[in-house]
N, C-alpha and C positions, 0 to 999 in steps of 0.2 A: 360324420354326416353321410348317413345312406342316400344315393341318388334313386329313383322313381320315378316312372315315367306319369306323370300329371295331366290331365286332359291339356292345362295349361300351357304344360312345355313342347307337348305333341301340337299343340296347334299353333304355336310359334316356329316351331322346326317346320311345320309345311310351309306356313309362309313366307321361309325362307326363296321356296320355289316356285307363289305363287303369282299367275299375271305375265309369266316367264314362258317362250316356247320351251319346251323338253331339251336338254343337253345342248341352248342353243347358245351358250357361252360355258367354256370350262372352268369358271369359278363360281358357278349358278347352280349348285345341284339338284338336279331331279328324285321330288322327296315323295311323291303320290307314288300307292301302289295299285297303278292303271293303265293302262295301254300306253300314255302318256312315258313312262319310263322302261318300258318293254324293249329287251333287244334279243338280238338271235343270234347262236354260236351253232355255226357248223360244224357236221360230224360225220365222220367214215367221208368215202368216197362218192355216196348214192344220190345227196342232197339233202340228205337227213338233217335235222336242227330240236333245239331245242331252247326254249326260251329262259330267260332271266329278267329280271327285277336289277337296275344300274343308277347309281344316279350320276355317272360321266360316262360317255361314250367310253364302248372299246378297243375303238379304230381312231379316234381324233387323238393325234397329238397333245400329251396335258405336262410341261415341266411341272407343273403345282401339285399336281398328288405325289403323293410316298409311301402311300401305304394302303392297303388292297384288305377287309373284309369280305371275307366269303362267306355265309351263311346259311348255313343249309337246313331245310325245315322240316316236320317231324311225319308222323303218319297218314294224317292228313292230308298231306300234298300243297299246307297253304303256304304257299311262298310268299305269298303277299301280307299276310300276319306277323311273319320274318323279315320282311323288308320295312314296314313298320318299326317291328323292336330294334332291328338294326341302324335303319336311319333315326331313330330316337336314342339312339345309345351315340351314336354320335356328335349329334347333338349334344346330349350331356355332358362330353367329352371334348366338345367344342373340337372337332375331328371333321366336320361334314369339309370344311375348304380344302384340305390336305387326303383325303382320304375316300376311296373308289368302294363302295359297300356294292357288293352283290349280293342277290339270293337268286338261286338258281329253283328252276322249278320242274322236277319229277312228275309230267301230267301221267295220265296213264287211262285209254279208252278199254283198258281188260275189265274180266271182271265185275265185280259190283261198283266197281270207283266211275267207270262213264264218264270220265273228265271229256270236253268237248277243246278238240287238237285241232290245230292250226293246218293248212296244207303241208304236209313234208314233217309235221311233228312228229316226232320220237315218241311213240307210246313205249312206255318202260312197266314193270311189272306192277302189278295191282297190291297184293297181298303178299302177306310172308317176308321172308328175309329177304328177296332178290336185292331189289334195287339198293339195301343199306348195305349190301355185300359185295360189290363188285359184279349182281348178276346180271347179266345177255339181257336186253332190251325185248318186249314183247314183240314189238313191229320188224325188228332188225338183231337176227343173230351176230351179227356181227359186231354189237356194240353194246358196252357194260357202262354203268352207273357209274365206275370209277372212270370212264375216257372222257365222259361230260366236263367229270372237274379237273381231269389232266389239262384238257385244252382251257376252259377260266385260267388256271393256274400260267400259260404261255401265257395268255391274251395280255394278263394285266403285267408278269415281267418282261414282256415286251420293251426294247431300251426305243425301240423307235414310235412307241406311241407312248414311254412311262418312264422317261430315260432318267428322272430323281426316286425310283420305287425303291425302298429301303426294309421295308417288310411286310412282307405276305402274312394271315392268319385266315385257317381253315376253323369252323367255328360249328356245331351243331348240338340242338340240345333234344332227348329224348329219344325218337329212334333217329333222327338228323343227329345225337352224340353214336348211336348207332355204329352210321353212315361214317362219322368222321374217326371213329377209335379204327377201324378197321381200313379205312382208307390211307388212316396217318401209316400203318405199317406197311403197307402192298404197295403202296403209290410209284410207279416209275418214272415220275416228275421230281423228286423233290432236288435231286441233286444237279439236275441239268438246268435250271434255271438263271444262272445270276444273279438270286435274290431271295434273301432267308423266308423260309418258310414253317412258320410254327404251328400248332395245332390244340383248340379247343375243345375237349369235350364234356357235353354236361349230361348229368344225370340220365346214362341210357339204362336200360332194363338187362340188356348183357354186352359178352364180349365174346374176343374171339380169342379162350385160352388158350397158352401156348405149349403146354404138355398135360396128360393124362391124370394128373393131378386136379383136386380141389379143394375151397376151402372148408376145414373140420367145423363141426358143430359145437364149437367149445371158444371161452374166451370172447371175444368180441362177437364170432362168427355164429356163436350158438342165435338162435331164434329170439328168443326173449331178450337177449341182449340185443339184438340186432332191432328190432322194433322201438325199443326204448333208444336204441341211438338219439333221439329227436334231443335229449335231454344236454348234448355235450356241446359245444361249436367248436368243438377240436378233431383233429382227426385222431378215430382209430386205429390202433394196429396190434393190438392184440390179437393176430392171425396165426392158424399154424397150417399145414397143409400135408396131404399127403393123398392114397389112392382113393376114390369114392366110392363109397358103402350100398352106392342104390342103384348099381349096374342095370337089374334086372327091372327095375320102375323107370329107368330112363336109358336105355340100350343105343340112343343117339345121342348121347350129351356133349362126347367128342367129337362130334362132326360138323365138318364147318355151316351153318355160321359161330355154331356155338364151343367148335374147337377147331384144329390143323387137319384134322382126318377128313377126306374125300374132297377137297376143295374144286370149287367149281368156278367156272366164269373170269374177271380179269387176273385172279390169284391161281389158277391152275397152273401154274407153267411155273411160278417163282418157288422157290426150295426154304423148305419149312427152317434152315439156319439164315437164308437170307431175312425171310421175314422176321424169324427174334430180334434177327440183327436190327434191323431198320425199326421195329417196334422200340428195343431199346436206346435205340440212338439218336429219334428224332425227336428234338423237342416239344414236349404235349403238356396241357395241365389241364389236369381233370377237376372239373367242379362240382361239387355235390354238394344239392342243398341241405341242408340241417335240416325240416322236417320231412323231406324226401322219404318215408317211413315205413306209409299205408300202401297196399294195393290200387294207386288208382291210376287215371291217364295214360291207360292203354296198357301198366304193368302186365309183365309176363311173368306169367304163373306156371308155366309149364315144368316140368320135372324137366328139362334141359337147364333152364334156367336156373330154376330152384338149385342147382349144384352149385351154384355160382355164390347162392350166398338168400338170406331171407328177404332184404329189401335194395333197393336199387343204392342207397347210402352206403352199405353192407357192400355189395360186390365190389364197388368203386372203389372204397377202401381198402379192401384185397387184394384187388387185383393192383395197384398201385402198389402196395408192398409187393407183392409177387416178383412184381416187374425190376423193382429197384434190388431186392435182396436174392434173387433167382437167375437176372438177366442181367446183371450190371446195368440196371438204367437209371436215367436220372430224372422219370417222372415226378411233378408236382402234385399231390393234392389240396384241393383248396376247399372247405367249407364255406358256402353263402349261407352268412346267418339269417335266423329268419322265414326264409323262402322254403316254398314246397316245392311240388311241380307244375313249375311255372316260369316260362322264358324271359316273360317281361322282368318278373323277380330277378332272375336272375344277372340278366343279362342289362340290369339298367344299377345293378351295385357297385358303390364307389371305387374298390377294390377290383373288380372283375371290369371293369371299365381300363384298367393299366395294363388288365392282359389283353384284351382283344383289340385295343388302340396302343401299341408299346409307343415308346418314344427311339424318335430317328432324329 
């Protein structure tokens, strides 16, 4: 039995928290995505902040959580969309009493996006790869996308405000699986924490490959086949790999974000053996929907990308053999049958419900 988020069940999980001041008891979850559940995490030294979507304080005392949702949202910037699927998947999961769901939110006044920022808010980049890649903040050189979720990731293993937290999951679907495939490797949080930290990602458009290699056009990887994946709920792995053929059609393909070459922002500094390391050594499961197939929802079509593989199912599945038969890892991938691209699909599946809520 597939779970689904139901007008029904969405409107029984708010009211769990309705009638209720906001975090004004720690077994009352704050489940509106509205001022109402709004908190603010300091950053750099300046005053700088940036807000998140909570449904328990970060600073009150709670024995009763154990486990910490992070959720990070896609191109859009809608964190409050994500905080929705999140506290509805918890809900499904029967997860809301035990378990601290954030979405963190990337506004950003550059650009065409004109998000409208709070006093002291961290405008972060508008467009392009910055913000899913660890890049420099538009307002504050001094601060990347990845220090936002270093500090969530303290807040909540925190033993004096979380002193039962039992497992951490970093969780993003789209260019938020983006955000998260790439932060799972560079992160300089994962190990200093006290408390396991896994990592979710779903159906992003690329990655950030780890040697000069890609995958061939033949076998699973070829085109045609690749389109038609929609037809298997298995994973592929008929991949073979080796140097790319369309240097001169895509003369950037290996540069970060889309490979190790010229990195910039919080990943500059870390060495291209430490990050294989930690890409294959942290626990991740990659999810990709079954008809995840077609060109839509913001796919990248670019000849960067296009090296990676013909549809976002395709690369996921590559790059997951890659990782395990290239770098020794012990990456997951999982098929959500069924589902396109789509978070609530995804992220409201029976099976995909055990990853992002484990048991502690």
């Amino acid at each position: 039995m597939r779970g689904r988020i139901k007008l029904g069940l969405m409107a029984a999980a708010m009211a769990v928290g309705a009638g209720a001041p906001a975090l004004a008891v720690a077994a009352q979850p704050c489940l509106s995505a509205t001022d109402a559940c709004v908190q603010w995490v300091a950053l750099g030294k300046s005053g700088a902040r940036s807000m998140v979507y909570s449904t328990y304080s970060l600073t009150r005392p709670d024995a009763h959580i154990k486990r910490a949702l992070i959720m990070v949202h896609g191109a859009l910037r809608n964190a409050d969309h994500y905080f929705t699927t999140a506290t509805g998947a918890a809900f499904l999961a029967k997860a809301l009493d035990d378990t601290i769901v954030i979405a963190p939110a990337l506004h950003s006044a550059q650009g065409q996006c004109k998000d409208k920022l709070a006093p002291h808010e961290v405008s972060w980049s508008c467009g392009g790869d910055s913000w899913r890649s660890g890049g420099k903040a538009a307002s504050d050189p001094e601060l990347t996308s990845f220090d936002f979720v270093d500090e969530i990731l303290r807040r909540v293993a925190d033993k004096k405000t979380f002193p039962n937290m039992k497992a951490i999951v970093v969780a993003g679907h789209s260019a938020g699986g983006q955000f998260v495939s790439r932060y799972e490797m560079a992160n300089k949080a994962h190990e200093t924490l006290g408390a396991p930290v896994s990592y979710v990602v779903a159906n992003p458009s690329s990655y950030a490959w780890p040697d000069a290699s890609r995958p061939l056009p033949e076998g699973d990887g070829a085109p045609a086949a690749a389109v038609k994946g929609w037809e298997s709920e298995t994973v592929h792995t008929n991949f073979s790999y080796g140097p790319f053929a369309e240097v001169a059609k895509a003369p950037k393909y290996d540069l970060w974000p889309y490979g190790f070459e010229q990195r910039t922002g919080y990943v500059a500094t870390e060495s291209e053996a430490q990050l294989k390391r930690q890409l294959a050594g942290r626990p991740t499961t990659y999810l990709l929907s079954q008809v995840d197939t077609l060109p839509l929802g913001g796919f990248d079509g670019s000849a960067n990308a296009m090296a990676q593989g013909a549809t976002r199912r395709a690369r996921g599945e590559a790059f997951v053999k890659f990782l395990n038969e290239h770098l020794g890892g012990h990456a997951k991938a999982m098929i959500v049958p069924e589902c396109g691209h789509n978070d609530r699909c995804v992220y409201t599946t029976d099976e995909v419900l055990k990853v992002i809520f484990p048991e502690v």
